[in-house]
N, C-alpha and C positions, 0 to 999 in steps of 0.2 A: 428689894423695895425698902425705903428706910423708912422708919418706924414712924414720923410725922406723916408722911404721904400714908401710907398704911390707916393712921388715925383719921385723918379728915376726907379716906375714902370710906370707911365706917361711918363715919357721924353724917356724910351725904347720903349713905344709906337708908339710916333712921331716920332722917328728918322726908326725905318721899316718902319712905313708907309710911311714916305718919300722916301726913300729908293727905294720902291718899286713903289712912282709917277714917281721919274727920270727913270727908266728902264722903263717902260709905257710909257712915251713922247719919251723916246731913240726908242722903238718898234716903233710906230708910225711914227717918224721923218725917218726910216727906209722904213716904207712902204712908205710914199708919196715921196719919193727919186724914188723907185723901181717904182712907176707908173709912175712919171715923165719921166723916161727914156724910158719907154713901149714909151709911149706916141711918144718923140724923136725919136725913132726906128719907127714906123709908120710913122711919117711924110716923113722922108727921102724915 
């Protein structure tokens, strides 16, 4: 495999898997929103 094709099958690597960390913190950031509110509605 020559050493360009090598590189930019790396760097397509990184960039999914990043890809796919920001939708993962977005989910999450989503759920503690959603239980914060549970939370709010209770207290009231």
């Amino acid at each position: 495999m020559k050493r360009g094709t090598l590189l930019c099958v790396v760097l397509l690597m990184v960039f999914i898997s990043g890809l796919t960390a920001c939708n993962t913190v977005h989910g999450v950031g989503k759920d503690v929103e959603a239980g914060g509110k549970a939370i709010q509605k209770a207290a009231n």
